[in-house]
N, C-alpha and C positions, 0 to 999 in steps of 0.2 A: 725132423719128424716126417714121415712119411704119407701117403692122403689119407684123406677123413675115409671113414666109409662111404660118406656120404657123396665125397666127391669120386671113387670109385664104379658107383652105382653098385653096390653088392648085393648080395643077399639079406644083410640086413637093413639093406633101405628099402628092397622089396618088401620083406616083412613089414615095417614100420609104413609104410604103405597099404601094406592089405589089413594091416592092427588098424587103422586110422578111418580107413575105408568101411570096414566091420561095424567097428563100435561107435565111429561120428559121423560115418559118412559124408564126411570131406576126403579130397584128395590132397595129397601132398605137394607143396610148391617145388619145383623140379628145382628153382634156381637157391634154395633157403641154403645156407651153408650152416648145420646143424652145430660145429662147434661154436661156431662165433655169435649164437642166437643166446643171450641172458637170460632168457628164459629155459633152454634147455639146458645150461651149464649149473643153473639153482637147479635143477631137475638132477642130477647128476652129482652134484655134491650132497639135497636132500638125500638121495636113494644110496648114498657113499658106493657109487660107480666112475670109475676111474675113464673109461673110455664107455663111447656107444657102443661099442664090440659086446662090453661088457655088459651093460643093461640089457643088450636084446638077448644076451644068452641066458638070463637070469628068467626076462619074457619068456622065455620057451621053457624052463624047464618051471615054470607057475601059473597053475591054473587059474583062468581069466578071472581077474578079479581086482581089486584098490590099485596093484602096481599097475596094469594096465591101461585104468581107466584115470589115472596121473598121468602117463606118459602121453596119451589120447590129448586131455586139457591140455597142457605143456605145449605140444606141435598146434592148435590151436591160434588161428590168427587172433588176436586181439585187438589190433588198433581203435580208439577213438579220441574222441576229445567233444568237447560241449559246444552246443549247435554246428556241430563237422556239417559243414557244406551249404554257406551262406544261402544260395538255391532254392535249396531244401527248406528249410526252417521261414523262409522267406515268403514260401508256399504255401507250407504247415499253420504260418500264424495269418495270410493273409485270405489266402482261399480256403482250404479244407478245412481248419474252424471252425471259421465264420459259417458256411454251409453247414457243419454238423449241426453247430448250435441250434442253428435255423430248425434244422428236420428232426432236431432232436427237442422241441420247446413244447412237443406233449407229457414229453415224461420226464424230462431236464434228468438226464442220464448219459453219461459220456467214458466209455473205457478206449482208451488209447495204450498200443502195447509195442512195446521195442523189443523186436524180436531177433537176439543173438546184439545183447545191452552191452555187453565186455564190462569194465567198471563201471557201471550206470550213469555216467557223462550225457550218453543219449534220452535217458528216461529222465533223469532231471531237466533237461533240457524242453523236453516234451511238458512235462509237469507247469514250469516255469510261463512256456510259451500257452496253454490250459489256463491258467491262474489270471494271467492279462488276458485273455479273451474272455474270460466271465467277469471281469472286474466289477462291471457297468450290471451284470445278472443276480437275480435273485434266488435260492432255492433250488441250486443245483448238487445234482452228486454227482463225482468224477471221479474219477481214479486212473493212474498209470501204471503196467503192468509191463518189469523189466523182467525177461527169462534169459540165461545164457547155458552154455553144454559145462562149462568151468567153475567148478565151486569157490575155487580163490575168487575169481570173478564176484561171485554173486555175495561174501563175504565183506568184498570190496566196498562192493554197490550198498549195501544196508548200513554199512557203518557211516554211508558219506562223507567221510572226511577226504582229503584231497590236499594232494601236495603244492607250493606258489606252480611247481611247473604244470603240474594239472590243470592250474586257473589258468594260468598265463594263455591256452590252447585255448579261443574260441570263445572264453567269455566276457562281455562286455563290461566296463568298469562300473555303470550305474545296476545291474543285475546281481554284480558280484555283489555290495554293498545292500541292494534287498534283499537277497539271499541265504548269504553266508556270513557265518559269524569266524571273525582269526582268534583262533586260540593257540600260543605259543609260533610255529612254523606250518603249524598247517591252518587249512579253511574247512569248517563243518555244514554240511545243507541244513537250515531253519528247518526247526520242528516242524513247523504248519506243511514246508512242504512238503516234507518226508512223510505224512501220514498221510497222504493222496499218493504214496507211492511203494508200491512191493515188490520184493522180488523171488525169485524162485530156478531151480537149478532145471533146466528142461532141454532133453536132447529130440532135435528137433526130426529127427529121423527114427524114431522109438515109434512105433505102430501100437505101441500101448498107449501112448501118452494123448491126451486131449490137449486141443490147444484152445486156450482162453477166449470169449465170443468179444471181437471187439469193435468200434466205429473206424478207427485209423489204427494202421499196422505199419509200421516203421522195419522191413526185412530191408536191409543194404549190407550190400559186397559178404554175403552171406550162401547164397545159392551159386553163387560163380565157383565153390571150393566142391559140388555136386557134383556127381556124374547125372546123365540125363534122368534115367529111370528115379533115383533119388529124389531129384529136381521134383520130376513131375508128382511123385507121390507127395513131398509136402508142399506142392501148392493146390493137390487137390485135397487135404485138408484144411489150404489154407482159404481157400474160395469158402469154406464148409465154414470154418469159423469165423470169416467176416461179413459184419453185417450186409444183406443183399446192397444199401447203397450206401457202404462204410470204402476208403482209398486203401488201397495199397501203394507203398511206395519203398522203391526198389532205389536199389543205388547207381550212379553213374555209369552209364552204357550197360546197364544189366534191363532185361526188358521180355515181360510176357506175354501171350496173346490168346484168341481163342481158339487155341490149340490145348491151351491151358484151363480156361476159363474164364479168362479175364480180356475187356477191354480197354485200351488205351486212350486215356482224355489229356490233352496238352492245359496245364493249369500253370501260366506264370512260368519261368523260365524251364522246369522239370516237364516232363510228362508222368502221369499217376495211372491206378486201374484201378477198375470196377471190378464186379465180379458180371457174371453174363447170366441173363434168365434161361437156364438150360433150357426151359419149353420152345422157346423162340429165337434160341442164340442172338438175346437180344442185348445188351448193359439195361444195367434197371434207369428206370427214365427218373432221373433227379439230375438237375444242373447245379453244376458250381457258379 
């Protein structure tokens, strides 16, 4: 067998590049070896296309529309797993919580949003780590708000069910057991907590789209697939939609500033951001 396209760099990786770029605005991993990705091979027996050659030429002669915006999801990074990134969650449940809770005990109202959820591994997570932080509270309303660009994804994510190897990534064995009930080979999330949690198909680069007003926003290894211009326009919706003293939290060496509109507070092993009071390029004065 002779190379991929993909390893040739051809014309149709250009393409599938500037398709990618268009409609998700992410970029494409230079190093991804498009045959050997499982995800694109179900993409390709779904579409009964025998080679990449073959699907982008079928691309071109069909106006934009479901095949393309399949093919978009499909090259889409997905990874996750529940509490990815001990750190993190380490943060989330001991500092930024705690603080919401605190600044939020006039109107006991809490939306927390994972934004770019993949199978909602991370929005449950969030949910879970929510639920023990109010355990002790009375009278509150919260909600976790998962969005991703991938409608399998988000199909995924509402059904909650999850395979042992799904569990086996990241969850602890006492949370597994409050959590989730086994039924046959797989594990399903407890009713109670699935209804503190929704999800919804949202591309995060659509200039149509609003993004949900939230206290904590969970963007990780999300913006690093952006080119700059991209970047900076969804993070100045996202400054827009987070509470003035609500965190952002960005993923492992990904990091913004106030160039962006956001500054930098070291909380516990991660660093998090605020958003900045534009009048005085100031961070809004609340301490963790």
């Amino acid at each position: 067998m002779g190379p991929t396209a993909w390893e040739t760099g051809s014309e149709q990786v250009t393409y599938l590049g500037e398709m990618t770029r268009r409609i998700g605005g992410f970029e494409l991993e230079k190093e991804r070896a498009l045959l050997s990705d499982p995800r694109v091979m179900d993409l390709l027996f779904r579409e009964k296309a025998g080679t990449i050659e073959e699907l982008v030429a079928r691309l071109r002669q069909t106006p934009e529309g479901p095949l393309h915006y399949n093919v978009v999801e499909s090259l889409a990074v997905s990874d996750t797993s529940f509490f990815r990134d001990n750190g993190v969650f380490e943060t989330v449940e001991k500092d930024l919580l705690p603080c919401m809770i605190d600044n939020r005990s006039h109107n006991r109202k809490l939306t927390l949003w994972s934004a770019g959820c993949s199978t909602g591994q991370e929005a449950y997570s969030l949910a879970i780590a929510t639920k023990e932080a109010l355990e002790l509270e009375t009278g509150w309303t919260w909600k976790v708000i998962g969005t991703d660009l991938c409608s399998k994804n988000i199909r995924t994510a509402e059904s909650g069910v999850y395979s042992q190897f799904d569990i086996n990534c990241g969850l602890p064995a006492s949370r597994l057991v409050a959590y989730f009930d086994k039924r046959k080979d797989h594990w399903y999330v407890d009713e109670f907590l699935k209804k503190h949690v929704s999800f919804q198909k949202l591309n995060l680069v659509d200039s149509n789209v609003a993004f949900p007003k939230a206290d904590i926003v969970l963007l990780r290894n999300v913006l690093k697939y952006f080119n700059p211009a991209r970047r900076s326009a969804v993070l100045a919706k996202m400054r827009q939609s987070l509470m003035p003293d609500g965190f952002l939290v960005m993923g492992e060496n990904e990091s913004v500033g106030k160039e962006d509109g956001f500054e930098p507070i070291q909380s516990g092993k991660i660093t998090v951001f605020r958003p900045l009071i534009i009048e005085n390029n100031k961070p809004a004065d609340f301490s963790i």
